[in-house]
C-alpha positions in Angstrom: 0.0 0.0 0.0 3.2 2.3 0.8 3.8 1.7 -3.2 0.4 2.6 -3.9 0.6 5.6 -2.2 4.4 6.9 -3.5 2.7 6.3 -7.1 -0.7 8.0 -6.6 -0.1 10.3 -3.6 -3.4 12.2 -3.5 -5.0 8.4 -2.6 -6.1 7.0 0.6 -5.7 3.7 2.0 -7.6 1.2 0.9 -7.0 2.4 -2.5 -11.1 2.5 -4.5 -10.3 3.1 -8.2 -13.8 3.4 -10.5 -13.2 0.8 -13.8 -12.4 2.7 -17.2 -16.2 1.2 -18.2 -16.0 2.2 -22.1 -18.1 5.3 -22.8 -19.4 5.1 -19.5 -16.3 6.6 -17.5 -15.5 9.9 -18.8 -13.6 13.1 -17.6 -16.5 14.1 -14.6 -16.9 10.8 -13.1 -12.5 10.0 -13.3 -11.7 13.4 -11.9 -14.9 13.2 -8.4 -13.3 10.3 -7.7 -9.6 11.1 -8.1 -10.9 14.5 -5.8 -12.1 11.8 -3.5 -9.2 10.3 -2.7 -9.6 7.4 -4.9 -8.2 6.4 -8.9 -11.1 7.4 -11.5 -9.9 5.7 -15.1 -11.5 7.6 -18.4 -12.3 4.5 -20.2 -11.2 5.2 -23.9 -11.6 1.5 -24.8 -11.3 1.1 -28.5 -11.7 4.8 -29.8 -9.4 7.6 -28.6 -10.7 9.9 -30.7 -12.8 12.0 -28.3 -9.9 11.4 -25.6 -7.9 14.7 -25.7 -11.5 15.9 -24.9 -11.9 14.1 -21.7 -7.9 14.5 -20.9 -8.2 18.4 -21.2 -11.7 18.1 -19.2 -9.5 16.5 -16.4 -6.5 18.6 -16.6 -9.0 22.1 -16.3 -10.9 19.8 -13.4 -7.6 19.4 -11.6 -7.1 23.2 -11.6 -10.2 23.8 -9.1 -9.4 20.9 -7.4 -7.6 22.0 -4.1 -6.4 18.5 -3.3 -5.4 17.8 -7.5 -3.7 20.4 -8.0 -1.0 19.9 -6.1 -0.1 16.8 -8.1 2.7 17.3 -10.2 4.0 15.4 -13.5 1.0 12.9 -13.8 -2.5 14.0 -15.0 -4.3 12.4 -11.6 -6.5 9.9 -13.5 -6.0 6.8 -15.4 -6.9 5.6 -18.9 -7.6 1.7 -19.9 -7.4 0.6 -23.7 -9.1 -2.5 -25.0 -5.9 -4.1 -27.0 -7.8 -6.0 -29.0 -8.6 -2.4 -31.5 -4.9 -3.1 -32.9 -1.9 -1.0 -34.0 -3.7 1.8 -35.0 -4.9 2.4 -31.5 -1.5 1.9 -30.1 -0.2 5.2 -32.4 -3.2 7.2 -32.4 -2.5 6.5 -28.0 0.7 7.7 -28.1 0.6 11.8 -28.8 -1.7 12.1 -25.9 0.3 9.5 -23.5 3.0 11.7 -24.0 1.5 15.0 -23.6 -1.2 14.5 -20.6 1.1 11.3 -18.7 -2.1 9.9 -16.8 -1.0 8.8 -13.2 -1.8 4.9 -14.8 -2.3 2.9 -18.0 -5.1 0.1 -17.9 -4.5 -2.3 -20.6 -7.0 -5.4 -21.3 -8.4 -7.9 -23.8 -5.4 -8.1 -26.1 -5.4 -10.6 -28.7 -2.0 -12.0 -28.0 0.8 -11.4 -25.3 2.8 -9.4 -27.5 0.5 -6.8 -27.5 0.8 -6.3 -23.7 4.4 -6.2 -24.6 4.5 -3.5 -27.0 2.0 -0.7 -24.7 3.8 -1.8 -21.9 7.1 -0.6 -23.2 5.6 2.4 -25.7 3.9 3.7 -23.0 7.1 3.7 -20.6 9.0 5.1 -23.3 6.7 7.9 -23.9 6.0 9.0 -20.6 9.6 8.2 -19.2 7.9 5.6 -16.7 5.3 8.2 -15.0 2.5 6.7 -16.2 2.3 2.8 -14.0 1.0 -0.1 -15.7 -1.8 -1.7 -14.9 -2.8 -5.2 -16.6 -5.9 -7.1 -16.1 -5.9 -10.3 -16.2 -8.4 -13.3 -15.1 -6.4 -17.0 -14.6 -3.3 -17.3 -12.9 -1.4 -18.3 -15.8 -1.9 -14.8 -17.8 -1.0 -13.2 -14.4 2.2 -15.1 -14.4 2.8 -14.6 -18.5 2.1 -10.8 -17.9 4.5 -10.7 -14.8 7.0 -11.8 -16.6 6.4 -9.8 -19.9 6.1 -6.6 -18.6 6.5 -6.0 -14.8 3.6 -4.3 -15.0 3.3 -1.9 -11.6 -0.4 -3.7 -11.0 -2.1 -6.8 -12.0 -5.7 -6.3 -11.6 -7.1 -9.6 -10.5 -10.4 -10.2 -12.1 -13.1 -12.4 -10.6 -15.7 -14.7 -12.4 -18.6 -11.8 -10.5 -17.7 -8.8 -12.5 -20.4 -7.3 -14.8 -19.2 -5.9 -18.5 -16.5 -7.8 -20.0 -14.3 -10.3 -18.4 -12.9 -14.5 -19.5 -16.3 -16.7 -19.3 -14.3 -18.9 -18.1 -12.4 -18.1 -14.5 -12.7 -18.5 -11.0 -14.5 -16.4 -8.4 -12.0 -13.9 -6.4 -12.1 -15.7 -3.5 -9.8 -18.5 -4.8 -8.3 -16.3 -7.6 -6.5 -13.4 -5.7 -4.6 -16.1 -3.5 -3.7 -18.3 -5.9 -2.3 -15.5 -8.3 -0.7 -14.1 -4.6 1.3 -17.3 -4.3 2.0 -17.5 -7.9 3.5 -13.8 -8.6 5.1 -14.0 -5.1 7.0 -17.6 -6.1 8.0 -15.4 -9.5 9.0 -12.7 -8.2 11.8 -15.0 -5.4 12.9 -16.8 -8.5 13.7 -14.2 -10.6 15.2 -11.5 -8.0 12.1 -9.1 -9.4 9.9 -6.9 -7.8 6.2 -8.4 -7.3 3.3 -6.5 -8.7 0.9 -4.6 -6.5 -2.7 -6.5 -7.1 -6.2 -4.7 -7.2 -9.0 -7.0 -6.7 -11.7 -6.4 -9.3 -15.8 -8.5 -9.7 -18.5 -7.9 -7.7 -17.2 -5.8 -5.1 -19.6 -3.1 -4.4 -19.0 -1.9 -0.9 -16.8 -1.7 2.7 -17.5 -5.1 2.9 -16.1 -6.6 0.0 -13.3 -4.4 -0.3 -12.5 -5.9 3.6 -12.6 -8.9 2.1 -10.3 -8.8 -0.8 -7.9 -7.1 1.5 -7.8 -10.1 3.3 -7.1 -11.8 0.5 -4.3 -10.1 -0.5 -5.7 -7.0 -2.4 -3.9 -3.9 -1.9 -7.0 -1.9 -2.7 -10.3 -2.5 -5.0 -11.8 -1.5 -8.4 -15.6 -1.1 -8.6 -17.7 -0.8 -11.8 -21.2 -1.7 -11.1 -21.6 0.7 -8.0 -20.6 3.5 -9.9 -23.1 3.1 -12.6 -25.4 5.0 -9.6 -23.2 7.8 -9.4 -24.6 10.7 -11.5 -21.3 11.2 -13.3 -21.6 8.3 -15.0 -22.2 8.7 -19.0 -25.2 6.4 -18.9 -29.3 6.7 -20.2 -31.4 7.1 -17.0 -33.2 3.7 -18.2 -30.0 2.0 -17.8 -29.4 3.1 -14.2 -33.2 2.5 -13.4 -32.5 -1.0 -14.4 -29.2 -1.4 -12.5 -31.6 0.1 -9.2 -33.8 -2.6 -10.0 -32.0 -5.5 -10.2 -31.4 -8.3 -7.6 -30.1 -11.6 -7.1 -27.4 -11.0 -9.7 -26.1 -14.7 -9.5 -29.5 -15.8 -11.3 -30.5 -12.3 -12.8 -27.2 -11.5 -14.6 -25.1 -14.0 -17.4 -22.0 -13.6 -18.9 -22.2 -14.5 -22.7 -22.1 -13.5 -26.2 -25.6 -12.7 -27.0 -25.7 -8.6 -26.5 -22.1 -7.7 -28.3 -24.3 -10.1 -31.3 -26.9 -7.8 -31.1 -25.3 -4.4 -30.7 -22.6 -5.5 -33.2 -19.9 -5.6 -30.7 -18.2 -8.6 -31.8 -14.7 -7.8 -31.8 -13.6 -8.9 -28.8 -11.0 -12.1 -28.2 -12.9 -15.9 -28.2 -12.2 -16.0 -24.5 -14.3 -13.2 -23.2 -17.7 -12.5 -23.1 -20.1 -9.3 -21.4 -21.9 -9.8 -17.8 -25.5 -8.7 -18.3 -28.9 -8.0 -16.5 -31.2 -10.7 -18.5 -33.6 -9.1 -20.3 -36.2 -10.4 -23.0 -33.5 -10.1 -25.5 -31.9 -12.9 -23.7 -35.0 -15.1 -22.8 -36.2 -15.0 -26.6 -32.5 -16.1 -27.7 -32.6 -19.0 -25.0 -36.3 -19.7 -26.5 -34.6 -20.2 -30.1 -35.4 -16.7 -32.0 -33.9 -16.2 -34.9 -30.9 -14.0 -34.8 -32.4 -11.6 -37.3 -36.0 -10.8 -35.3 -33.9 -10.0 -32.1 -31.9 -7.4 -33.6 -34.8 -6.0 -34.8 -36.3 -6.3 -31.8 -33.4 -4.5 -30.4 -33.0 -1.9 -32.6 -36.4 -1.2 -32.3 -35.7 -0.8 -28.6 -33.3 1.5 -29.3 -35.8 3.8 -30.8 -37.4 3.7 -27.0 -35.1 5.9 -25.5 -35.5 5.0 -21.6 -38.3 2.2 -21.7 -35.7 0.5 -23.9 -34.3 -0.9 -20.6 -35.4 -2.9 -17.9 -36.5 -6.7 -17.5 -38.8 -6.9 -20.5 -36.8 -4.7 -22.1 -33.9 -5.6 -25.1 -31.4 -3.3 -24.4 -27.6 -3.9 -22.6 -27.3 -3.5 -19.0 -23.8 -4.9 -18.5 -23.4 -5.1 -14.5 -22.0 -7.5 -11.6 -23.5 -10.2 -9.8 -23.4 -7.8 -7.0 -25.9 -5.5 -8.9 -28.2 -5.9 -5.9 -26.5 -4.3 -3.6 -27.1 -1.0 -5.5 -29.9 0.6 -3.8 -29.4 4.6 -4.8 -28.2 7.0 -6.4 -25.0 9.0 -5.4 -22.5 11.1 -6.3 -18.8 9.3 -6.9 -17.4 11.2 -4.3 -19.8 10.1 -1.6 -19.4 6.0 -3.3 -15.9 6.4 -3.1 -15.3 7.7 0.4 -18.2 5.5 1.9 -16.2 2.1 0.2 -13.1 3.0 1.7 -14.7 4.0 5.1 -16.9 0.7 5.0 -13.7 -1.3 4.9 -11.8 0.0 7.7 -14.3 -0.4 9.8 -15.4 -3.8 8.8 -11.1 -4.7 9.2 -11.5 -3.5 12.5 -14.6 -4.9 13.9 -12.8 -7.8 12.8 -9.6 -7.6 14.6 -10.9 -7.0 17.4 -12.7 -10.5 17.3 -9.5 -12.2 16.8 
């Protein structure tokens, strides 16, 4: 946490970082909960080319900031990059790497190790190592590969609960975190190296599970799904009336294929698929409809502006199996500092039972 702390000095301990959700996480809901103590990520995903926008947005945010604007060298947010887009996101990346420096670099979803490789060192290069690397991975195998391919300054540790998109195939944190622990830890003796920091990441939502994955080695926690409450977040009110709505996310969400079919989304490695709220688009492909009546069922949907969502609804709610422990709306600030509160206390009611 000490390392957490030298790297991102306006944090608190447990460190809360908000997920660089694609579309979703922009400039406003990065910077409240940077100002928050926390790591907000601008999630520029596939497309950078409304991220000088959301960069300047930050810088002019960190200005008024009090707390920000003491930060020097690093622009106080991250940014995470879906690999997968190729090259040409890797170069149009660069030029603003190198002028804003972001405190941290979230890479995911490449569609071989090399690519990991190449950001990893591209980005080091151009920001003459100020911006740390953060690598998500999912088995402990890719944590190990990644380890030893880039040193990245994090591996965030995904677990099998996380909503959006994430391996269909992996274990549950709870037997992940350690395992990757042990396995990173045995790396780093054998090989004289420093060990990566790990961020726990899937289904946490509050104090609780942030307590929890501390205990399991975590040196601090990433939450998407709770932050999809928070005002700041880019999404359709419909969407967040659905996320408010949902409960019992192990039977009410799945992680699959069938919405990146139907938005068109379907460039995303074999191994990974998008956690969901089930809605009729899903029933009706379980019932056997044609491929071609539920997109037009969904584009029709998308004609419905904020009725579009919802359980007999069609469109994408992509959120964790935790989704029912989001109960209101509030601001990223107050998510942020009521997480990291929630844990300590929880730790310490906990101690003192040992």
């Amino acid at each position: 946490m000490d390392e957490l702390k030298q790297d991102y000095p306006w944090t608190h301990s447990p460190l809360v970082a908000a997920a660089p959700m694609r579309l979703i996480a922009l400039s406003q809901l990065a910077s409240e909960v940077s100002k928050a103590g926390g790591l907000g990520f601008v999630g520029a995903g596939n497309d950078v080319s409304t991220l000088e926008s959301e960069l300047e947005a930050v810088r002019k945010m960190q200005k008024d900031s009090s707390i920000l604007s003491a930060v020097e060298d690093v622009l106080p947010v991250g940014v995470g990059f879906l690999l997968w887009a190729g090259e040409k996101l890797l170069q149009q990346s660069l030029p603003l790497l190198e002028r804003y420096k972001p405190a941290a670099v979230w890479l995911f979803a490449p569609n071989h190790s090399e690519q990991l490789a190449q950001w990893t060192k591209e980005t080091r290069r151009v920001t003459q190592g100020k911006s740390k690397i953060w690598i998500q991975i999912g088995t402990v195998a890719d944590a190990v590969e990644a380890t030893k391919l880039c040193q990245p300054e994090v591996l965030v540790v995904q677990g099998s609960d996380a909503g959006g998109h994430g391996l269909e195939k992996c274990a549950g944190l709870v037997t992940l975190l350690p395992e990757v622990e042990d396995a990173i830890s045995a790396l780093a003796t054998e090989q004289g190296s420093r060990r990566p920091v790990l961020i726990a990441a899937g289904g946490i939502m509050d104090g609780r599970g942030t307590a929890a994955a501390i205990t399991l080695g975590a040196s601090g926690v990433v939450l998407g799904t709770r932050y999809l409450a928070a005002p700041e977040a880019n999404i359709a009110r419909g969407y967040r009336d659905a996320v408010l709505g949902a409960a019992d996310g192990g039977v009410t969400t799945a992680r699959g294929k069938v919405y990146d079919t139907l938005r068109g989304t379907t460039d995303w490695p074999q191994a990974i698929g998008g956690r969901s709220v089930l809605n009729a688009s899903w029933y009706d492909h379980g019932r056997g409809m044609s491929l071609e009546e539920n997109k037009r069922l969904y584009n029709d949907a998308l004609q419905k502006g904020d009725e579009g969502w919802g359980e007999t609804g069609r469109l994408t709610t992509y959120a964790g199996t935790g989704v029912g422990l989001v109960k209101e709306i509030k601001s990223a600030a107050a998510i942020t500092e009521e997480v990291r509160d929630g844990a300590t206390h929880v730790l310490k009611r906990a101690s003192s039972k040992v």
